[in-house]
C-alpha positions, 0 to 999 in steps of 0.5 A: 500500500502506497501514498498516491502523490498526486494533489495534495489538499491545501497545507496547515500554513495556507489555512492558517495565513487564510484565517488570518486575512479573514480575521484581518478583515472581519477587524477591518469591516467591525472597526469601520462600522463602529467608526460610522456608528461614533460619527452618526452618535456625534453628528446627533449630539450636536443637534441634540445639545444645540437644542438643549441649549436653545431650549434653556434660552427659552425657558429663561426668557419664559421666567423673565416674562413671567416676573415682569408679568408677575411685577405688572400684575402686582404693582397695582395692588400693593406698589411697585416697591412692593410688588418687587418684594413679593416676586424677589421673596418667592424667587428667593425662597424657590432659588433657596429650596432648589439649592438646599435640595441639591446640596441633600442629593449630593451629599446622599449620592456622595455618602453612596458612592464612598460607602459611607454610614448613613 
């Protein structure tokens, strides 16, 4: 019994450096999408923070509009002095809750995030 020497099937080396290209490949084609992804993902971000920017502007105005109306409405009834009293006493009140409830948060979120007792 004798080995035929006739073709001989393609070597380990051949298949290995043929998983290699493909490897290579697949890395190629992956590493494009996810740059195609980031760009998509940064394109939007813009747009996105854009418009949370213009929306803060907004509200902001919408605040001022409401103080002046707020100003406009009183001032007929108590005086301008003190229709400025009223609208920068609640402003005031509502700035200071807002902050005082900030400062809570973060000190509970630090407490978390360090292990602290509560």
């Amino acid at each position: 019994m004798g080995t035929e020497t006739g073709e001989a099937g393609p070597s380990l080396t051949e298949d290995l450096k043929a998983l290699l290209e493909d490897g290579q490949t697949l890395v190629e084609a992956e590493l494009s999408y996810q740059r195609q992804r980031v760009a998509f993902a940064w394109s939007r971000a813009k747009a996105i923070a854009l418009l949370l920017v213009a929306a803060v502007f907004l509200a902001f105005f919408v605040l001022v509009a409401i103080v002046v109306g707020l100003l406009l409405a009183l001032a007929p009834l108590v005086g301008a002095w003190g229709a400025l009293a009223i609208v920068a006493v609640a402003l005031a009140g509502l700035a200071a809750t807002c902050f005082f409830s900030a400062v809570s948060r973060f000190r509970k979120a630090r407490k978390a995030i360090l292990g602290e007792p509560r």
